[in-house]
C-alpha positions as CSV (number, residue, x, y, z in Angstrom):
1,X,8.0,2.9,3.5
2,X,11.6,3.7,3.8
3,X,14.0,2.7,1.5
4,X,16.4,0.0,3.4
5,X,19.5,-1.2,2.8
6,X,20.3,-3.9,-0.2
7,X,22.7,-5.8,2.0
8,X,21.3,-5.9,5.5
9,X,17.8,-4.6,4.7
10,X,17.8,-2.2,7.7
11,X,15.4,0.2,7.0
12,X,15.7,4.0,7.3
13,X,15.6,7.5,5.7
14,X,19.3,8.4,5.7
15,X,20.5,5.6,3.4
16,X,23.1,6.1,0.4
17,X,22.8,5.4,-3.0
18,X,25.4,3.8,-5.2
19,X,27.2,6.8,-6.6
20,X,27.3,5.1,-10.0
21,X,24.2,3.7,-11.1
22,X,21.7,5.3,-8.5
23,X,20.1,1.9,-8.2
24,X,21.1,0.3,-4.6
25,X,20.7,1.8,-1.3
26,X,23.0,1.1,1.5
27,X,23.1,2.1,5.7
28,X,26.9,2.1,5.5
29,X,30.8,1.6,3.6
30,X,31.0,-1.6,4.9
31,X,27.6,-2.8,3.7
32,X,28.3,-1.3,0.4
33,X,31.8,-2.8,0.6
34,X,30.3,-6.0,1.3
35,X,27.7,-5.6,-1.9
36,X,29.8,-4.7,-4.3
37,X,31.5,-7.9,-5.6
38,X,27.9,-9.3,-6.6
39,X,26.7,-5.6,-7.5
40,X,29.7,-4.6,-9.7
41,X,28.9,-6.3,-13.4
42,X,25.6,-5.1,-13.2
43,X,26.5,-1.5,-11.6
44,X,29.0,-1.1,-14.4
45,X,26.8,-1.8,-17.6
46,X,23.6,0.3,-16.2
47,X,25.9,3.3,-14.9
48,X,24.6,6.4,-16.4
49,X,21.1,4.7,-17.6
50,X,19.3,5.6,-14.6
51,X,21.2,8.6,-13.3
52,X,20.1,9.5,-16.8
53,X,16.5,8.5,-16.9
54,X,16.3,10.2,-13.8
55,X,17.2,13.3,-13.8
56,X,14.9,13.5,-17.4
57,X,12.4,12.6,-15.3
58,X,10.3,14.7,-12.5
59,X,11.5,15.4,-9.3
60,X,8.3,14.9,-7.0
61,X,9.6,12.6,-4.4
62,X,6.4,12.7,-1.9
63,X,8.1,15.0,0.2
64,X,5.3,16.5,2.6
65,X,2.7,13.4,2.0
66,X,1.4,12.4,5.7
67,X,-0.8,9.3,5.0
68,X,-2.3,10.4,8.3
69,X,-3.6,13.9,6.9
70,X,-5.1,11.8,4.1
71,X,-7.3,9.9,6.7
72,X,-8.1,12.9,8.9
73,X,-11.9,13.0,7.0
74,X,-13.0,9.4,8.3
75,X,-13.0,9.9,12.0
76,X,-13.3,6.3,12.8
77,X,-9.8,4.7,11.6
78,X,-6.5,6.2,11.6
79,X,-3.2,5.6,9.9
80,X,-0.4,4.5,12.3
81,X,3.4,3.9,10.8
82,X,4.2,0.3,12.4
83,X,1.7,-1.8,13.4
84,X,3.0,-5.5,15.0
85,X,6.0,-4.9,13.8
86,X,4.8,-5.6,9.8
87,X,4.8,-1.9,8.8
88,X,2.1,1.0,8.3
89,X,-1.2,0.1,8.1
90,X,-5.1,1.8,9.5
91,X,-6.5,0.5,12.6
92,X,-9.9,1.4,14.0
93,X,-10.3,4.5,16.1
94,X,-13.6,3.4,17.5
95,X,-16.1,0.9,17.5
96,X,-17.6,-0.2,13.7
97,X,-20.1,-2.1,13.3
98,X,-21.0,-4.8,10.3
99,X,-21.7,-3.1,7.3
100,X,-20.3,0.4,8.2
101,X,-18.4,2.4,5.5
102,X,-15.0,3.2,6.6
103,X,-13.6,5.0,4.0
104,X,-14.4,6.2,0.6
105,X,-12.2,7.4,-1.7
106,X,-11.9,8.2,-5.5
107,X,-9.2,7.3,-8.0
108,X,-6.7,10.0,-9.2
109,X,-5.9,7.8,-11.9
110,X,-7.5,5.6,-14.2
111,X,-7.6,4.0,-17.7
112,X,-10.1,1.9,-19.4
113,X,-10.4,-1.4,-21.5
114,X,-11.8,0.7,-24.5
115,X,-8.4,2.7,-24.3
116,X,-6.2,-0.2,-24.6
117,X,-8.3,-2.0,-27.2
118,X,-9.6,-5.0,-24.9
119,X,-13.0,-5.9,-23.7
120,X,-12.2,-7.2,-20.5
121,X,-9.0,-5.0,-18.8
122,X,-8.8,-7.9,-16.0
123,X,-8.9,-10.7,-18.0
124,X,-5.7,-12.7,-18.6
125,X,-6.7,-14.3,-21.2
126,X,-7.0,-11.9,-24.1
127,X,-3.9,-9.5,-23.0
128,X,-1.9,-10.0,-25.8
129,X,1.7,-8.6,-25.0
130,X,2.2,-5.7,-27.5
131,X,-0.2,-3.8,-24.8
132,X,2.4,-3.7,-22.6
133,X,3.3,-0.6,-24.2
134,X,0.1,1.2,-24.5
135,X,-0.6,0.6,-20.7
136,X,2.7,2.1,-19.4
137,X,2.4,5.1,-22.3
138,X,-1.1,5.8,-21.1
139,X,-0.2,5.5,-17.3
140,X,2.9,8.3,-17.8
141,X,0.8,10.4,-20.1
142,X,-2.2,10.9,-17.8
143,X,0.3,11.1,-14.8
144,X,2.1,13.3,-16.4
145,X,-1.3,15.9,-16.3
146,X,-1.3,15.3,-12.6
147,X,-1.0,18.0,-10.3
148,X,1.7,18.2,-8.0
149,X,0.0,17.2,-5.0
150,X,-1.5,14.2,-6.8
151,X,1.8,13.1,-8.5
152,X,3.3,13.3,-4.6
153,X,0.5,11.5,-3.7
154,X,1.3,8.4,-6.5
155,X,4.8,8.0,-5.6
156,X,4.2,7.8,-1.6
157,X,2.5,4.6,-2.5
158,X,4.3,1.1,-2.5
159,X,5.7,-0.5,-6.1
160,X,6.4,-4.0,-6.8
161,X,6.6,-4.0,-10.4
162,X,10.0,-1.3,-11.4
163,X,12.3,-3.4,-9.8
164,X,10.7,-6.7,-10.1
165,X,13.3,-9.4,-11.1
166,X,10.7,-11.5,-12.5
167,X,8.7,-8.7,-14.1
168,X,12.3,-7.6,-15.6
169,X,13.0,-11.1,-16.9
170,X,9.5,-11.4,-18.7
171,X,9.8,-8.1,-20.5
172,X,12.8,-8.3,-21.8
173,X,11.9,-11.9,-22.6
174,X,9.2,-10.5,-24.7
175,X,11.6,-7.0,-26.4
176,X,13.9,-9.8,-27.7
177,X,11.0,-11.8,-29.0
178,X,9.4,-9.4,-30.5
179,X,6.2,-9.1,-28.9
180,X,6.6,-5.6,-27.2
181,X,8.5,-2.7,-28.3
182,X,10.5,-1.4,-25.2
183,X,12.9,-2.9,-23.6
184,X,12.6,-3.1,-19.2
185,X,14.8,0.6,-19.3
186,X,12.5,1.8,-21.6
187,X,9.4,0.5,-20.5
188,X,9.7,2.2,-17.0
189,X,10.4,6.1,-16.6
190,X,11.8,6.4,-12.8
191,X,11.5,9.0,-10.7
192,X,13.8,9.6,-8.1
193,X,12.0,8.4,-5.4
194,X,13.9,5.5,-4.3
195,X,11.7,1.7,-4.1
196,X,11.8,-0.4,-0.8
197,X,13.7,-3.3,-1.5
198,X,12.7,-6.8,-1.1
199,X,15.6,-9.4,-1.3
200,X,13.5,-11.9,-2.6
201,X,11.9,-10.7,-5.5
202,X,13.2,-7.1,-5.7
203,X,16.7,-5.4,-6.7
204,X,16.8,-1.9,-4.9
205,X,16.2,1.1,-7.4
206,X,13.2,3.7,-8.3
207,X,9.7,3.7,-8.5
208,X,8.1,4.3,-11.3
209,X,4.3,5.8,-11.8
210,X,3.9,2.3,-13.8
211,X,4.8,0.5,-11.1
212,X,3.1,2.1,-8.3
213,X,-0.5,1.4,-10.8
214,X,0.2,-1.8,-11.5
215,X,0.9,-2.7,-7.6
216,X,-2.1,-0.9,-6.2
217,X,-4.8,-0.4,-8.6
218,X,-8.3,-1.9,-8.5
219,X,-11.4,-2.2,-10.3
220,X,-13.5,1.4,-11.3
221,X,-17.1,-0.4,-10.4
222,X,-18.6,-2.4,-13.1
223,X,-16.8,-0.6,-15.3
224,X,-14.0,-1.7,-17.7
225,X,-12.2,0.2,-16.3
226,X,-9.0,0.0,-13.5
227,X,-7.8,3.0,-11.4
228,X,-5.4,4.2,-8.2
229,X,-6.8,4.7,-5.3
230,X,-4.5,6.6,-2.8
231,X,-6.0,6.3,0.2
232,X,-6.9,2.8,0.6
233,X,-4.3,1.5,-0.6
234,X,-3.1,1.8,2.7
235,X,-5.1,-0.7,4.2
236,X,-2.9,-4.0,5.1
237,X,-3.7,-7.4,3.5
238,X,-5.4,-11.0,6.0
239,X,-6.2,-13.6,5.0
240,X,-9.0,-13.2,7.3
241,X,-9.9,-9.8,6.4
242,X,-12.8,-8.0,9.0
243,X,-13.1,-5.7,5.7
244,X,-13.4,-6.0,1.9
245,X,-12.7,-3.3,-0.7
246,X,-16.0,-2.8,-2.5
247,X,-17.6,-0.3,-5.1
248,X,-20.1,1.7,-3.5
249,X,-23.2,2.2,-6.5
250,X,-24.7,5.2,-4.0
251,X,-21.4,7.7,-3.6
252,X,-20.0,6.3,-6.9
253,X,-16.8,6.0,-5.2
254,X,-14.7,2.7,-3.9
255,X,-14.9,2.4,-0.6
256,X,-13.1,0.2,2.4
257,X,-16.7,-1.7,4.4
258,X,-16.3,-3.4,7.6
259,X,-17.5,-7.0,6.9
260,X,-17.9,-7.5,11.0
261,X,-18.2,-6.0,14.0
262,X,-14.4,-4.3,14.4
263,X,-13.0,-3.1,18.2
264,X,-11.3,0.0,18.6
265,X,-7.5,-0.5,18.5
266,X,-8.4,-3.4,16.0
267,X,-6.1,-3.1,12.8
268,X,-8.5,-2.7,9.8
269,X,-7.7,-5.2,6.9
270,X,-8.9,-6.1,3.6
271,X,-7.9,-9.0,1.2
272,X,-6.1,-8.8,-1.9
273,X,-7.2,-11.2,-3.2
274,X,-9.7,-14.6,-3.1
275,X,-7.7,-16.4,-0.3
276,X,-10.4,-18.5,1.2
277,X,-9.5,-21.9,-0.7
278,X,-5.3,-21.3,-0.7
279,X,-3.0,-22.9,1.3
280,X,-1.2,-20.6,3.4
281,X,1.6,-21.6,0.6
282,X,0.0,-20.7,-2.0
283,X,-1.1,-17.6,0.0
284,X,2.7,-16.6,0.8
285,X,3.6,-16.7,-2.3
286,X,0.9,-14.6,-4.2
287,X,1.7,-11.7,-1.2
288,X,5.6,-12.3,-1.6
289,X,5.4,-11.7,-6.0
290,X,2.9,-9.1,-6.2
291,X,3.4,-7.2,-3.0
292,X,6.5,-8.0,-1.7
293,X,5.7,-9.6,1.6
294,X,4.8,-12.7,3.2
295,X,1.5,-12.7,4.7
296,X,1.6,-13.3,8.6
297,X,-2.2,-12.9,9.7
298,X,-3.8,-15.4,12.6
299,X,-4.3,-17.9,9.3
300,X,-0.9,-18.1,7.8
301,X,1.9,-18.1,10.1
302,X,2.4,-19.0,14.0
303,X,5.5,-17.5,15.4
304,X,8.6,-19.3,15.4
305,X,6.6,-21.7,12.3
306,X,9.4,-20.5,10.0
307,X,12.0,-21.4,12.5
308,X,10.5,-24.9,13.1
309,X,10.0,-25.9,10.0
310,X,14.1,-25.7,9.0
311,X,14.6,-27.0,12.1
312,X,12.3,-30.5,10.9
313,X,14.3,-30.2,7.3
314,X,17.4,-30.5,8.5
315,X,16.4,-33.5,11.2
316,X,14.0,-35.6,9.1
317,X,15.9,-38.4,6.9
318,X,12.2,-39.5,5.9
319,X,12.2,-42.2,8.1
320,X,11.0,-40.9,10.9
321,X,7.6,-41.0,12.3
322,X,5.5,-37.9,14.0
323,X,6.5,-39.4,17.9
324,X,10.0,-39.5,17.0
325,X,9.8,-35.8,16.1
326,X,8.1,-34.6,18.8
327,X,10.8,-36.5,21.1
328,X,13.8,-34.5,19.4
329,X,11.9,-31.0,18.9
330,X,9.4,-31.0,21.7
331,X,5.6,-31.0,22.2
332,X,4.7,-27.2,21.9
333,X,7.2,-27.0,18.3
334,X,5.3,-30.0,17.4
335,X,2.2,-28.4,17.6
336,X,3.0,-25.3,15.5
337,X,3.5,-28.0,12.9
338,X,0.2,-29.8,13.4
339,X,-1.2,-26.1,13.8
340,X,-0.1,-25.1,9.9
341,X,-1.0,-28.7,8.6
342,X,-4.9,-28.4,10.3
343,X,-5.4,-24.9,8.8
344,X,-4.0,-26.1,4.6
345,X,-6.4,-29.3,5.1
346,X,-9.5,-27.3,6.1
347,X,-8.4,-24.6,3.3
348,X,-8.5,-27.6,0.6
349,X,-11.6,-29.6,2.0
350,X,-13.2,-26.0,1.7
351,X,-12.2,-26.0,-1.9
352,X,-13.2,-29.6,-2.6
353,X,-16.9,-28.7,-0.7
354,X,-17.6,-25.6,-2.9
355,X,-17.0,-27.6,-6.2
356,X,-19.4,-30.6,-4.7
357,X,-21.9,-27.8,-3.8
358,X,-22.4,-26.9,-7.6
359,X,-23.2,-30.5,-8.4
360,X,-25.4,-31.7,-5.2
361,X,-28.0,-33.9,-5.6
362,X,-30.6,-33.2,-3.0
363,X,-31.4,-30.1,-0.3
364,X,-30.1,-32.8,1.7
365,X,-26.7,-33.2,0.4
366,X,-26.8,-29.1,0.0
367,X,-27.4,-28.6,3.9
368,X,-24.6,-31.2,4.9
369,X,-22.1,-29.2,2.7
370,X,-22.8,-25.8,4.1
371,X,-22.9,-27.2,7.8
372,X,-19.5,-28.6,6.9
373,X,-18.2,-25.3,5.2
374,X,-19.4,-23.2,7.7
375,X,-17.7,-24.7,10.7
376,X,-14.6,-25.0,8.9
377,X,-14.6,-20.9,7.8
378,X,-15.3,-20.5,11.7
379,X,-12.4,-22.4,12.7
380,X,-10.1,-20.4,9.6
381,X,-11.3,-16.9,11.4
382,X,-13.3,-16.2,7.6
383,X,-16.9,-15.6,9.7
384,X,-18.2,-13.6,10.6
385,X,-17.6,-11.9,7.4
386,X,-20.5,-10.1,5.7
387,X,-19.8,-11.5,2.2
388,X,-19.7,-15.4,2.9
389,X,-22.4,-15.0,5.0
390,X,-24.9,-13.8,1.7
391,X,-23.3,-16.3,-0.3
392,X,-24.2,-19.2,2.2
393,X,-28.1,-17.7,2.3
394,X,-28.3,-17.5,-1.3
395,X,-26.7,-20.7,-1.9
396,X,-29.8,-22.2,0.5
397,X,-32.4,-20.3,-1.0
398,X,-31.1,-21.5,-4.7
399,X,-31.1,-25.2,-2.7
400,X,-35.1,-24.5,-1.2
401,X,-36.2,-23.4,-4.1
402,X,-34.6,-25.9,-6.7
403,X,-35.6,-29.0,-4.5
404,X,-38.9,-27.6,-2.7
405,X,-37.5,-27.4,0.5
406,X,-39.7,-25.4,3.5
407,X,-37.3,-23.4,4.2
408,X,-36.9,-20.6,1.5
409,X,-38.7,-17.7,3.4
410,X,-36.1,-18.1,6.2
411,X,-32.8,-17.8,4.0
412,X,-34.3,-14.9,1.8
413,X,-34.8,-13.0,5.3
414,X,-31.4,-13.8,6.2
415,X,-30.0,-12.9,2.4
416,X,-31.9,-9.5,3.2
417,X,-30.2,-8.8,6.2
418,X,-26.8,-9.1,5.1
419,X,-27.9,-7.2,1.7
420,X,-29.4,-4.2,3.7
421,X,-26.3,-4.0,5.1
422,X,-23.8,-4.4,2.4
423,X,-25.7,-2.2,-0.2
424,X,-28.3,-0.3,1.9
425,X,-32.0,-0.6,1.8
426,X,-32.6,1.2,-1.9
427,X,-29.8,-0.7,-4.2
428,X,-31.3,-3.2,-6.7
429,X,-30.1,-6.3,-5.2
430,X,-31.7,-5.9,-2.0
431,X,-35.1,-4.3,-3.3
432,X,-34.5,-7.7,-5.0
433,X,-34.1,-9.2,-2.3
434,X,-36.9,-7.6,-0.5
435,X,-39.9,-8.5,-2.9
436,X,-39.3,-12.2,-2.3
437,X,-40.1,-12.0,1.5
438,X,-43.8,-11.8,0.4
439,X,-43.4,-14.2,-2.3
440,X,-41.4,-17.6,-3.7
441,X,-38.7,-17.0,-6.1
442,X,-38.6,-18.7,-9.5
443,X,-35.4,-21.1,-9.7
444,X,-34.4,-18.8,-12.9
445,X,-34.6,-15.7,-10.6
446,X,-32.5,-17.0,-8.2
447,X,-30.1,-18.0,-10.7
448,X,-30.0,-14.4,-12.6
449,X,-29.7,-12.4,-9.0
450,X,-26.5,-14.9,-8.2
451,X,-24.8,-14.0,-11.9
452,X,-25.6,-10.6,-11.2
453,X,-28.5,-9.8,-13.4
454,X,-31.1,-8.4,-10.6
């Protein structure tokens, strides 16, 4: 992405830097002009720190990364620069079908649980914060023994972390507490590769190889273990993805899978996250802190939703009731309102229906609750999707089978199906799988194969 200016965020590859700190990008004079009364107290204590910390630091800037080239291996998706409007991103060159590979890719950079002293790298829970440190250490030390072209390759990816106000905040929080050693300057080691800027959450500065981990990186298989992945971290986030990031047991590699049928021309997305059960809220504002945008896929925003809803702000004095709105803002605004209410409501009763379907009483009650969800992750645009679909088959075989129902041979067929297709006819979940189309699975075999023990 091009670095875009801190006043009018127009975005481009001729913009200026602040000829003191290095640490704001501007289009023009008068936008700089126009900065520097709000930029000055900070521009004048940090003067020097950066220009400092980067010109210590190397001077791989990307030049001569074309995302393209990267893709120019996996003949059936390409990397275009804009896409909508929203940015870069891969669409489909071809036709894939449900359960195709797209991509695979292995990480360039990696570090493990057992490095940093903690048993579980993803957990929140038992991160206490002197490993701060450690992390970014490790992260510049083995980037650092990068070659050239990988080091390019690392800072021609996206960071959300360097320059993150919040992120900032919390670590020097923690320096003046005690918990961590380095302060924010310290903690990061730009490079002088300028960031993209996000006014919201984001000042404009430097990446940082920290910062471009932290934003991108993903789980190394079952591993405890979490590593950068260069090339598809390119793929765009939805919240009704037609592909999912998964670790590939065959090719050892991670690897983008299409999760349904996708056309040609069709951008290819994944999820960044479990967004079946947010409201398109909740949604916005996990994309805006970690990545730096908000999401605008067919299941979070309607055009002209944004406009409409300041519009409703400023009119409604809380006594008003729905017909008087539509009279002042019309029918078709209305509806973009009734639009984003329908999809948070179905989002929530999908999140109350998957807690009720751990504790139903009866096959019954079981069937009623997956008829429900699935019509509802129709109407959200989740299915088809490859995923949900084996979780609905195995949650009616674990239904058959605890309650005795007749159907069990007919959802272990359809859990096969989607199995042979996600991990191919010879991984252990779908030889699994496959022995109990000749035979009735034990309750306690269907509750092992759904905590992963197959």
């Amino acid at each position: 992405m091009s670095p875009s200016c801190a006043v009018c965020e127009k975005a481009g590859d001729k913009m200026k830097l602040c000829g003191q700190c290095k640490d704001r990008c501007y289009c023009s004079p008068e936008c700089q002009r126009l900065d520097w009364k709000t930029h000055k107290t900070w521009c004048q204590k940090n003067a020097g720190k950066i220009d400092q910390r980067v010109n210590q630091t190397l001077k791989v800037v990307g030049k001569g990364i074309d995302p393209a080239e990267l893709f120019a291996e996996h003949p059936c998706c390409k990397y275009v620069a804009v896409i909508d409007g929203k940015g870069a991103g891969v669409i489909a060159s071809d036709f894939i079908p449900a359960g195709e590979i797209i991509v695979r890719d292995q990480h360039i950079l990696c570090i493990t649980g057992d490095e940093l002293g903690l048993s579980d790298i993803w957990s929140e829970s038992n991160k206490p914060p002197a490993k701060f440190d450690r992390q970014h250490e490790l992260i510049k030390e083995k980037f650092e023994r990068l070659s050239e072209s990988d080091q390019a390759k690392v800072l021609s990816l996206e960071d959300m972390q360097t320059n993150n106000k919040l992120t900032r905040a919390i670590v020097d929080r923690l320096f003046k507490e005690g918990a961590i050693k380095s302060s924010w300057e310290k903690l990061y080691t730009l490079t002088s590769v300028p960031s993209a800027h996000v006014s919201e959450v984001q000042d404009a500065g430097y990446k940082s190889p920290e910062g471009v981990f932290k934003t991108n990186s993903l789980p190394v298989g079952d591993s405890n273990s979490v590593g950068l992945f260069p090339l598809i971290s390119r793929f765009n986030h939805s919240c009704c993805p037609n592909a999912s990031y998964r670790w590939n047991h065959d090719v050892q590699s991670q690897v983008v899978q299409a999760m349904r049928d996708i056309q040609a021309g069709e951008e290819i997305c994944v999820t960044y996250f479990h967004a079946n059960f947010m409201t398109s809220d909740t949604r916005q504002k996990r994309t805006m802190m970690g990545w730096g945008f908000k999401c605008q896929c067919e299941a979070c925003e309607c055009p002209g939703l944004q406009e409409v809803r300041e519009l409703v702000r400023s009119m409604d004095d809380g006594n008003m009731t729905d017909d008087d709105m539509t009279a002042l803002i019309g029918a078709e605004k209305m509806a973009l309102i009734e639009k984003s209410i329908a999809t948070n409501e179905r989002r929530q009763r999908l999140a109350a229906l998957n807690t009720r379907l751990n504790t139903a009483s009866s096959l019954r009650m079981v069937k009623q609750i997956v008829e429900e969800m699935e019509g509802l992750y129709c109407k959200e645009k989740i299915l088809p999707h490859l995923l949900v679909e084996s979780q609905i088959a195995l949650d009616l075989i674990q239904a058959h089978v605890g309650f005795g129902g007749p159907e069990v041979a007919k959802w272990c067929q359809a859990l096969y199906d989607k199995e042979r297709l996600l991990e191919g006819e010879t991984h252990p979940k779908t030889r699994k799988v496959k022995q109990w189309l000749s035979r009735t699975p034990s309750v306690m075999e269907v509750v092992n194969y759904a905590n992963g023990n197959w």
